[in-house]
N, CA, C and O atoms as CSV, one atom per row, in Angstrom:
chain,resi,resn,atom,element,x,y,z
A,1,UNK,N,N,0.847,-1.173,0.000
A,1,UNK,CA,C,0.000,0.000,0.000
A,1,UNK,C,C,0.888,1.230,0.000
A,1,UNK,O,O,1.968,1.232,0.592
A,2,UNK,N,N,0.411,2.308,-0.689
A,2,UNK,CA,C,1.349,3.543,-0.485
A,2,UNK,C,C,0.545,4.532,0.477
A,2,UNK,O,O,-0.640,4.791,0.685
A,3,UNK,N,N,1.526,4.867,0.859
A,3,UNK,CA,C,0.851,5.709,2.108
A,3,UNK,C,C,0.288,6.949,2.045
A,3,UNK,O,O,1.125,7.524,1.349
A,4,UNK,N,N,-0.720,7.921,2.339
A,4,UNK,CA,C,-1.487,8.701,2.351
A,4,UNK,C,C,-1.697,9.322,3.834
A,4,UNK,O,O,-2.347,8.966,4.817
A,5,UNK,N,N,-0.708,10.590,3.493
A,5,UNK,CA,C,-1.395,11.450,5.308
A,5,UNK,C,C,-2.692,11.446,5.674
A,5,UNK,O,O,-3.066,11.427,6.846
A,6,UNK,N,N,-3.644,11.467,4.397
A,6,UNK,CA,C,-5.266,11.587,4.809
A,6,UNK,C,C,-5.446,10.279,5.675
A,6,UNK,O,O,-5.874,10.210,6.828
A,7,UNK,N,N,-5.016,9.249,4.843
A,7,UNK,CA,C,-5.228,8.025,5.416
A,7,UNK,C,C,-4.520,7.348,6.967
A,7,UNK,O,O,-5.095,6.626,7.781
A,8,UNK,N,N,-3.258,7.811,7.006
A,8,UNK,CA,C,-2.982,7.270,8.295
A,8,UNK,C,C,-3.576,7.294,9.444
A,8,UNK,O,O,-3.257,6.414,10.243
A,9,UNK,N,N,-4.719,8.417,9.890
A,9,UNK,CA,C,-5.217,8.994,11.310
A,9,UNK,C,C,-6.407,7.634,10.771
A,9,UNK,O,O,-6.962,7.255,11.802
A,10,UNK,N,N,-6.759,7.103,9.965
A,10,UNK,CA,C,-8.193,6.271,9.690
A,10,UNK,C,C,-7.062,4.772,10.409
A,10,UNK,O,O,-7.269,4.060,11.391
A,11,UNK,N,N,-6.079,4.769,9.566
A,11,UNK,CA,C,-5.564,3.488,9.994
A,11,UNK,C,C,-5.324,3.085,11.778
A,11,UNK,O,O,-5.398,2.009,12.372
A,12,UNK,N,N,-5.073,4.221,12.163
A,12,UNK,CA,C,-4.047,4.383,13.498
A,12,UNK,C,C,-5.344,4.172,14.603
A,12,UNK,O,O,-5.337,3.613,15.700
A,13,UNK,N,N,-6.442,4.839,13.874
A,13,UNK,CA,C,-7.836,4.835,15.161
A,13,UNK,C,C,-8.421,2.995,15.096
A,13,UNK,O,O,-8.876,2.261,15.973
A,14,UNK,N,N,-8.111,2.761,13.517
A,14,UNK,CA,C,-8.448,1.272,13.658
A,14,UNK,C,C,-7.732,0.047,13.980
A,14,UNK,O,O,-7.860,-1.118,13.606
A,15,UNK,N,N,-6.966,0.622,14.756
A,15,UNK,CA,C,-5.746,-0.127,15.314
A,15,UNK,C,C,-4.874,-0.929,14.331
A,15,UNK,O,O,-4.698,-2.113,14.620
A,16,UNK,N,N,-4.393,-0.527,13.386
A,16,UNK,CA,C,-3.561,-0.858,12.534
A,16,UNK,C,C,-2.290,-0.170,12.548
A,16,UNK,O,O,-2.164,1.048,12.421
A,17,UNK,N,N,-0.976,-1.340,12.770
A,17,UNK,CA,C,-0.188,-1.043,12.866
A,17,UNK,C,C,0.663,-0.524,11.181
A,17,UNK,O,O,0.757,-1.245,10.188
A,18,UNK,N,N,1.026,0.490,11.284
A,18,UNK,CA,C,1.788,1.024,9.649
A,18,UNK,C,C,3.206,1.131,10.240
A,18,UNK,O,O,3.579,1.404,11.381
A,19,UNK,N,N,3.905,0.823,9.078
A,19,UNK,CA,C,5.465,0.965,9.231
A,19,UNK,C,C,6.020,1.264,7.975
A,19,UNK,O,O,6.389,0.485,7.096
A,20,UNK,N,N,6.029,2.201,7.996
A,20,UNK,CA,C,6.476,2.855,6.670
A,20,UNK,C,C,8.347,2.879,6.287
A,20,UNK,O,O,9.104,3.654,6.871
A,21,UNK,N,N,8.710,2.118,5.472
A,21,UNK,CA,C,9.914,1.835,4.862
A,21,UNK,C,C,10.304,3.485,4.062
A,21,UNK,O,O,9.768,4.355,3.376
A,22,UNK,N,N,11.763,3.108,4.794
A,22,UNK,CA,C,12.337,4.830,3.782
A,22,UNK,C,C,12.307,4.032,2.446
A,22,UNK,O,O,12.355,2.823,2.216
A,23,UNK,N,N,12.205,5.217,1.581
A,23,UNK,CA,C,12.479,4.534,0.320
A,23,UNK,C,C,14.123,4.609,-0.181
A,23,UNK,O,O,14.983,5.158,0.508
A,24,UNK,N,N,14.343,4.100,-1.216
A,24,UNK,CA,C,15.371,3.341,-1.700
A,24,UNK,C,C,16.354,2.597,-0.660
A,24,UNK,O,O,17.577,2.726,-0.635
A,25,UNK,N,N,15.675,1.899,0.080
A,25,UNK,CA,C,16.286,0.771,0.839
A,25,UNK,C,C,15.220,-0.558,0.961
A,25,UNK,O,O,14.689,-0.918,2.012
A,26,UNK,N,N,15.063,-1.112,-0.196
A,26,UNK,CA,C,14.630,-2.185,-0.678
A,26,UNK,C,C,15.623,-3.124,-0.373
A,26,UNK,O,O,15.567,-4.015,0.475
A,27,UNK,N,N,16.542,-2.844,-1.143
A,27,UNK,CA,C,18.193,-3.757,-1.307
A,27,UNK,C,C,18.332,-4.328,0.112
A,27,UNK,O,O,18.787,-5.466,0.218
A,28,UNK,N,N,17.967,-3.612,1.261
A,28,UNK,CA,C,18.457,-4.139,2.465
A,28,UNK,C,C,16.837,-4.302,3.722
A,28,UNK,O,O,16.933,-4.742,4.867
A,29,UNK,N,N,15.912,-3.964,3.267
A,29,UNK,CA,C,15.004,-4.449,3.830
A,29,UNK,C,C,13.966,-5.308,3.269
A,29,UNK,O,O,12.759,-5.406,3.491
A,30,UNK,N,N,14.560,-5.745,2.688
A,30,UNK,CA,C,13.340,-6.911,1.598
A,30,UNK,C,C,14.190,-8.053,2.136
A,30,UNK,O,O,15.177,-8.035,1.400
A,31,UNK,N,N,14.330,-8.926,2.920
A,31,UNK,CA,C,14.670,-9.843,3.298
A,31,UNK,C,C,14.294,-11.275,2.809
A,31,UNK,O,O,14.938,-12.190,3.322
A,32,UNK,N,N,13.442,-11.563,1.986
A,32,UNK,CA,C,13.234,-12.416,1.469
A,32,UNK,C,C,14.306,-12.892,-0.172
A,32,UNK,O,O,14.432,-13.814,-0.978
A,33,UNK,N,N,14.786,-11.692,0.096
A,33,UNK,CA,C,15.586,-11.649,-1.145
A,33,UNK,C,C,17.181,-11.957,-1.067
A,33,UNK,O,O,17.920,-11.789,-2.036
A,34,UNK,N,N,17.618,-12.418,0.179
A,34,UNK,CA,C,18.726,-12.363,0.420
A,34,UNK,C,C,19.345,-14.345,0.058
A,34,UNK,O,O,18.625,-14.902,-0.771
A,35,UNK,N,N,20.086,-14.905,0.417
A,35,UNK,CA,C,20.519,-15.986,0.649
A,35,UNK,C,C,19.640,-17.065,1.290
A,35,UNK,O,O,19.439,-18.176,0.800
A,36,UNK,N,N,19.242,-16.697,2.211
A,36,UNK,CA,C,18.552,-17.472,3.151
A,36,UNK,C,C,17.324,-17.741,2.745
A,36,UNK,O,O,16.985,-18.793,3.286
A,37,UNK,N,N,16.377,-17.275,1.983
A,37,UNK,CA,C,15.009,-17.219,1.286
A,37,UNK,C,C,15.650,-17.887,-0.113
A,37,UNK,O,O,16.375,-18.835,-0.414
A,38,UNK,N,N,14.942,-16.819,-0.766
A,38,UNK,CA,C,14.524,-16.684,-2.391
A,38,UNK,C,C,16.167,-17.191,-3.026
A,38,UNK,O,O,16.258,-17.882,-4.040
A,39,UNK,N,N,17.401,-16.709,-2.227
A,39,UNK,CA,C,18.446,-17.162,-2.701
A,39,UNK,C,C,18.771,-18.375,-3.158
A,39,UNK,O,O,19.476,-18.878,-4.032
A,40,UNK,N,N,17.856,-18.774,-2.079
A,40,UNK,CA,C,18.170,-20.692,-1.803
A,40,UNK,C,C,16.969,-21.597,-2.669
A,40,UNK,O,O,16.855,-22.822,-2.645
A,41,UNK,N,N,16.295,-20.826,-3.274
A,41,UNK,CA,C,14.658,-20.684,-3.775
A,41,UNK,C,C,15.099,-21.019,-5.186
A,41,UNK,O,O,15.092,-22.084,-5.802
A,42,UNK,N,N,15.457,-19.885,-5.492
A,42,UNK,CA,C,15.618,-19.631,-7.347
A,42,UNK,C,C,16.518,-21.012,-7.374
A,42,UNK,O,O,15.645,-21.876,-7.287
A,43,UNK,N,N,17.388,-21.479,-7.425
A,43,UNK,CA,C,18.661,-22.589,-7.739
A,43,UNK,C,C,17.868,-23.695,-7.756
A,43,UNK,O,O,17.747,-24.556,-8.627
A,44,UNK,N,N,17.215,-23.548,-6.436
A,44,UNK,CA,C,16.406,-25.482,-6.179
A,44,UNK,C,C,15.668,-25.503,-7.258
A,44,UNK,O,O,15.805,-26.529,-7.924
A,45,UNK,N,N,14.772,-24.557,-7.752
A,45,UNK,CA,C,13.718,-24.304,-9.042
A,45,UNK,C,C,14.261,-24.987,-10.401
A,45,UNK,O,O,13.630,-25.827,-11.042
A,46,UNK,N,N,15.663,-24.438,-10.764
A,46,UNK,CA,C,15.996,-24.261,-11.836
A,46,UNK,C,C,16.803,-25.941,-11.725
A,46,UNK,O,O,16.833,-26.582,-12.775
A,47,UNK,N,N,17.381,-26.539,-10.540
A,47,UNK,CA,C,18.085,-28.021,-10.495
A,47,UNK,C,C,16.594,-28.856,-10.829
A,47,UNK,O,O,16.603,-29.658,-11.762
A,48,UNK,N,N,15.612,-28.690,-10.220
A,48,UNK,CA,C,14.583,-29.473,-9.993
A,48,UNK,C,C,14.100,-29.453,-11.854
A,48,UNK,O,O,14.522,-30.381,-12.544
A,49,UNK,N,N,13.277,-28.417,-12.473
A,49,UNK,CA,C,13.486,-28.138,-13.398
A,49,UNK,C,C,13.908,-29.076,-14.777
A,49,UNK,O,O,13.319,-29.771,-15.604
A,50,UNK,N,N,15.634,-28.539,-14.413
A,50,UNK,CA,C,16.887,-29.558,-15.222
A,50,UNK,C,C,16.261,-31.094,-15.070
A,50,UNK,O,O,15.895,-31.863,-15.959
A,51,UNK,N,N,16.269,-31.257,-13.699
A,51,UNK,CA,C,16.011,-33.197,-13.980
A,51,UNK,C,C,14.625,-33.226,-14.377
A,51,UNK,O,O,14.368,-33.795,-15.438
A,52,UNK,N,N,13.609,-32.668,-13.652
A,52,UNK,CA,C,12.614,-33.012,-14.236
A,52,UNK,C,C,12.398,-32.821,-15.646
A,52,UNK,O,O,11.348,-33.265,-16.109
A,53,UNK,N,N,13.194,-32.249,-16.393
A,53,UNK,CA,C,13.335,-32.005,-17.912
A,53,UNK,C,C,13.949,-33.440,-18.587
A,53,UNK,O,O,13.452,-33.940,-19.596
A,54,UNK,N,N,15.056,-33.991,-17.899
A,54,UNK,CA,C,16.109,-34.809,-18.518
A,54,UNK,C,C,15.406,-36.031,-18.336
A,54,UNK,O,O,15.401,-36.874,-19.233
A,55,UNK,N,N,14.658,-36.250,-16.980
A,55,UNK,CA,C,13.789,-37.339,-17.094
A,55,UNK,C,C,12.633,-37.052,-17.994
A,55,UNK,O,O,12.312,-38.002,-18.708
A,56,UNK,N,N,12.331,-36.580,-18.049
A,56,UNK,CA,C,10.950,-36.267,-19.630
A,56,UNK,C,C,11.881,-37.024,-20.785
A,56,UNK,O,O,11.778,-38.189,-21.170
A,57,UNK,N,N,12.798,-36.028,-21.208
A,57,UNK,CA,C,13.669,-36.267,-22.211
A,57,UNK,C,C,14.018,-38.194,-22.615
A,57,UNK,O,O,13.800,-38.802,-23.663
A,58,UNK,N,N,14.664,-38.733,-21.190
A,58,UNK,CA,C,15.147,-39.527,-21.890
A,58,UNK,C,C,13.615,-40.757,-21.743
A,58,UNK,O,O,13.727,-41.874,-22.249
A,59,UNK,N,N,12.683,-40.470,-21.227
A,59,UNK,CA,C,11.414,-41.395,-21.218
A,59,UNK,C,C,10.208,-41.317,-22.450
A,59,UNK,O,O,9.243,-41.994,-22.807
A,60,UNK,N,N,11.101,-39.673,-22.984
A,60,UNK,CA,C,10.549,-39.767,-24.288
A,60,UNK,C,C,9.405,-38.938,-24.084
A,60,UNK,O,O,8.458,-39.611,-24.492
A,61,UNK,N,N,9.024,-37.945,-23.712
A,61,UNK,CA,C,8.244,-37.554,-23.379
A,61,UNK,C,C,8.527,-35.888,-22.748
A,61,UNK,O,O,9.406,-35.667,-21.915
A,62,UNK,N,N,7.550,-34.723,-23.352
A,62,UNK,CA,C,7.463,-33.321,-23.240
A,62,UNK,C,C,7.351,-33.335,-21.529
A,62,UNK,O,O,7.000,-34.215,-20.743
A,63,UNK,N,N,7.791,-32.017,-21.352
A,63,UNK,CA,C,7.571,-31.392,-19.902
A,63,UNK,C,C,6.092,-30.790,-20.171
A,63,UNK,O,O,5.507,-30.467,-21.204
A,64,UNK,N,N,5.751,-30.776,-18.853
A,64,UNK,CA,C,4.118,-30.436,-19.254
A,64,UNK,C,C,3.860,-29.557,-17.843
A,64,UNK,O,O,4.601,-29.744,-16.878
A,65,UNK,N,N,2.701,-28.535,-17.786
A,65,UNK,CA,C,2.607,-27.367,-16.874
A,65,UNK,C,C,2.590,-27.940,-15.561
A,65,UNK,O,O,3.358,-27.479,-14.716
A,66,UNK,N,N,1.310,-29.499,-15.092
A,66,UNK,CA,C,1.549,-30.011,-13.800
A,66,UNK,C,C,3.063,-30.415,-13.296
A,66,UNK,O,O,3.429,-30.266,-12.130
A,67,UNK,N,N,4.044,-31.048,-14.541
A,67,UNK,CA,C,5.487,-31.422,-14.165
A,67,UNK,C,C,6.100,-30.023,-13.359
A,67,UNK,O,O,6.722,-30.007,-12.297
A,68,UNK,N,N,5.709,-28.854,-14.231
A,68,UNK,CA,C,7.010,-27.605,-13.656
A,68,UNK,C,C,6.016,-27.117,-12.508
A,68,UNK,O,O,6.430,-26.047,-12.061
A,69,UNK,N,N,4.686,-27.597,-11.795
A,69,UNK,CA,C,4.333,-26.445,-11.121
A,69,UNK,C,C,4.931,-27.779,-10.145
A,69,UNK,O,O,5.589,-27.151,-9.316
A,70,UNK,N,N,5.058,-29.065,-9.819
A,70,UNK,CA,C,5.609,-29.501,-8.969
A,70,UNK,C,C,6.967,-29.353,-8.489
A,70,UNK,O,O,7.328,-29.616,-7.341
A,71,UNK,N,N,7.692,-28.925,-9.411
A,71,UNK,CA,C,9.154,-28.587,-9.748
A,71,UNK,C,C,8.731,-27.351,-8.179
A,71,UNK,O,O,8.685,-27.744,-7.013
A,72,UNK,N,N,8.517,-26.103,-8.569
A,72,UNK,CA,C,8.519,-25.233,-8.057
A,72,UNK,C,C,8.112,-25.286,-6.484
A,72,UNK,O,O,8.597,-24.710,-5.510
A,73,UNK,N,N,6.618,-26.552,-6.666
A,73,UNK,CA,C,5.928,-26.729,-4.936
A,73,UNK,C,C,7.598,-27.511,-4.110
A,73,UNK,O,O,8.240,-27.042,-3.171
A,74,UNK,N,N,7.916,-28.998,-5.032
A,74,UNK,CA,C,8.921,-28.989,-4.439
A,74,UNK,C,C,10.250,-28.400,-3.870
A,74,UNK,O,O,10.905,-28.966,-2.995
A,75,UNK,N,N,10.573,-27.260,-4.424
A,75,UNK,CA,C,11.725,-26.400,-4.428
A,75,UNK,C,C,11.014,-25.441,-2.879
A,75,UNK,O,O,11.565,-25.497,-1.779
A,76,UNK,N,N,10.082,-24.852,-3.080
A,76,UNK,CA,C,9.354,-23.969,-1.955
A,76,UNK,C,C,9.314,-25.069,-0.574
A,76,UNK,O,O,8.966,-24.663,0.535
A,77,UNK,N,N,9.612,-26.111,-0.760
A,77,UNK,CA,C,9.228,-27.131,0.313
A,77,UNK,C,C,10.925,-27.174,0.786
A,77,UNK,O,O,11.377,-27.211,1.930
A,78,UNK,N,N,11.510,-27.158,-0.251
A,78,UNK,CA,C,13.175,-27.232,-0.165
A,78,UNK,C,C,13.843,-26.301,0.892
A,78,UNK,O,O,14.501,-26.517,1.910
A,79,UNK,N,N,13.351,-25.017,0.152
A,79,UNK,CA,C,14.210,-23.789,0.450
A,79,UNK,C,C,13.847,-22.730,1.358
A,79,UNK,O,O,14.565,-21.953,1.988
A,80,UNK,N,N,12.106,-22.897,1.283
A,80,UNK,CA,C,11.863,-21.491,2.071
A,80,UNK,C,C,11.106,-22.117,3.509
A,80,UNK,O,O,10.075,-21.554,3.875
A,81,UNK,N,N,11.506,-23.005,4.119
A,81,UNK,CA,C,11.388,-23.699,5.420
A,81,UNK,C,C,11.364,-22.570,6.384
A,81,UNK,O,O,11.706,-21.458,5.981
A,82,UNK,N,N,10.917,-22.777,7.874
A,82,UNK,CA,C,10.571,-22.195,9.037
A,82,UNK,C,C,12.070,-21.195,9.176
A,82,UNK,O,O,12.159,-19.985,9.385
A,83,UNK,N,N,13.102,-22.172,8.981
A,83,UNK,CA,C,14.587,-21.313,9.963
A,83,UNK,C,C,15.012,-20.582,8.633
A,83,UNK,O,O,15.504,-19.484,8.891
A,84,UNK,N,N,14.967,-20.869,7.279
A,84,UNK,CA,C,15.228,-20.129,6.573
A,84,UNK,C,C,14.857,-18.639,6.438
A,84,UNK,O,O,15.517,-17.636,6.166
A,85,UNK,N,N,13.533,-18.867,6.732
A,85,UNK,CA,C,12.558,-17.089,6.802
A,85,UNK,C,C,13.171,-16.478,7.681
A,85,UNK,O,O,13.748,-15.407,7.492
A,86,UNK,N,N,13.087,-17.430,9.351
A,86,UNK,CA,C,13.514,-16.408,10.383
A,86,UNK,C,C,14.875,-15.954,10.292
A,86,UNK,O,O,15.173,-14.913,10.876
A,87,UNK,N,N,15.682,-16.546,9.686
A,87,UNK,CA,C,17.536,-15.998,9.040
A,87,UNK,C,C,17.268,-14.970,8.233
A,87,UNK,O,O,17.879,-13.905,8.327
A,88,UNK,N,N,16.153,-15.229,7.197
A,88,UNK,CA,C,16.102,-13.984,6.235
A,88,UNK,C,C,15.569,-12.875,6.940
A,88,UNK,O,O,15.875,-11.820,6.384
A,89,UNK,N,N,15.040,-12.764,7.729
A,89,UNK,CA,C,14.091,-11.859,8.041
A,89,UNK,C,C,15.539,-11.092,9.594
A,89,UNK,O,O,15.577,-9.897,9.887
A,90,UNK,N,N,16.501,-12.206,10.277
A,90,UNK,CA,C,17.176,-11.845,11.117
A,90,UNK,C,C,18.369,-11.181,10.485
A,90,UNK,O,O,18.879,-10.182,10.992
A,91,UNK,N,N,18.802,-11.719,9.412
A,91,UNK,CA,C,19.599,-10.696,9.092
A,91,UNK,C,C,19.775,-9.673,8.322
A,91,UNK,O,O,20.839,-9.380,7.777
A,92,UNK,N,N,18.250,-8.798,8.201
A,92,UNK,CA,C,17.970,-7.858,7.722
A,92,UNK,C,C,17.264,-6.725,9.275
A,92,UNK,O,O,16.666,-5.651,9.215
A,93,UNK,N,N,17.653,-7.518,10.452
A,93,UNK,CA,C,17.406,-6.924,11.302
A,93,UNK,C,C,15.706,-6.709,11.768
A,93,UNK,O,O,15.330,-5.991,12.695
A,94,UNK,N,N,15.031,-7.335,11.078
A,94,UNK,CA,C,13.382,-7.101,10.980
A,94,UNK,C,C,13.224,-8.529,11.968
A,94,UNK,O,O,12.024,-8.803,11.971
A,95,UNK,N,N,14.146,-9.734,12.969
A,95,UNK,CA,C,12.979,-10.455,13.805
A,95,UNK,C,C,14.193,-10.375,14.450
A,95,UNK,O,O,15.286,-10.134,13.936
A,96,UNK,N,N,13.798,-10.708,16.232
A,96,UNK,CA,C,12.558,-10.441,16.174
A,96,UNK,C,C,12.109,-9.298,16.306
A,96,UNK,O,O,12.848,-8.663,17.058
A,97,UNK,N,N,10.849,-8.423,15.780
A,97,UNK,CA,C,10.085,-7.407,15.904
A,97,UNK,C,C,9.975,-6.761,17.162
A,97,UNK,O,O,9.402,-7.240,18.141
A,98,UNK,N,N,10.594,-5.557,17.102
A,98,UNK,CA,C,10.353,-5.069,18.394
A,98,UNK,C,C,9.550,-3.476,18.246
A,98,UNK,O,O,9.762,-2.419,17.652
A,99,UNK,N,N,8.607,-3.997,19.096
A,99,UNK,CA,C,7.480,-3.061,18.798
A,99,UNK,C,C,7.552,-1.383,19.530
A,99,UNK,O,O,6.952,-0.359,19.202
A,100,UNK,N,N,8.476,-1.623,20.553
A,100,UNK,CA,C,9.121,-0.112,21.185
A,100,UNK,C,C,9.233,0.820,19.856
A,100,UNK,O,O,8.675,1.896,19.644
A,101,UNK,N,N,10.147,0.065,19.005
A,101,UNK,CA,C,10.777,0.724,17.670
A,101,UNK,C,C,9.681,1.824,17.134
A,101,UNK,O,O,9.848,3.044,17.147
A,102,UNK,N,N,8.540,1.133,16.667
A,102,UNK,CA,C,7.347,1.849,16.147
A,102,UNK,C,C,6.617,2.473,17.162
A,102,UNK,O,O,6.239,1.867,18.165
A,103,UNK,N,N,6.309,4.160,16.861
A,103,UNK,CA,C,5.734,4.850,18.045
A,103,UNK,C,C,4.545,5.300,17.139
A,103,UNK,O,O,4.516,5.355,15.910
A,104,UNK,N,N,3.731,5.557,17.893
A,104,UNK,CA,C,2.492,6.290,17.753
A,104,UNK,C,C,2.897,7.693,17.135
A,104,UNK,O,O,2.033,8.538,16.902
C-alpha cells in the first residue's frame, strides 16, 4: 500500500499497525531476497526443473505445466522452510520485531 497522510489517522484509530519503509532501501530491507530465502529458492527451481526435464527427455516424453508447477511446490518445500525465513528476516534486522521501535 502507499501511504497517504489523509489516510494514516483512519488506519491508526483502527488499530492498525503502519510501518512505513524509507524509500530506496529495498536492497536491504526486503529480506526475502537475500541468501537465506529466495536465494536458496531460485537454484532449487531451476536443479529441480533440469532433472525433471532430462527425465521427460530420456522417457521420451514433453515437460508439461503439472510437471514444472511440482518442480517449483517442491523447491518452496526445499528452500523457504521455518529457519530459513527467520535468518532472512534476522539478518535484515526485521525479527525479532520489536514493537518499542514503532511509536504512535
Amino acid at each position: 500500500m502507499h501511504r497517504s497522510p489523509a489516510d494514516l489517522p483512519t488506519l491508526l484509530r483502527a488499530n492498525v499497525h503502519v510501518i512505513a519503509y524509507p524509500s530506496k532501501m529495498s536492497h536491504i530491507l526486503q529480506a526475502l531476497d537475500n541468501t537465506s530465502a529466495f536465494g536458496r529458492y531460485q537454484p532449487k527451481v531451476r536443479s529441480r526443473v533440469r532433472e525433471t526435464s532430462l527425465e521427460g527427455r530420456d522417457a521420451g516424453r514433453q515437460s508439461n505445466t503439472p510437471e514444472l508447477l511440482r518442480c517449483f511446490s517442491a523447491a518452496a518445500s526445499d528452500a523457504l522452510r521455518e529457519e530459513a525465513l527467520r535468518t532472512a528476516f534476522q539478518r535484515v534486522g526485521m525479527w525479532p520485531l520489536d514493537p518499542t521501535v514503532v511509536s504512535d
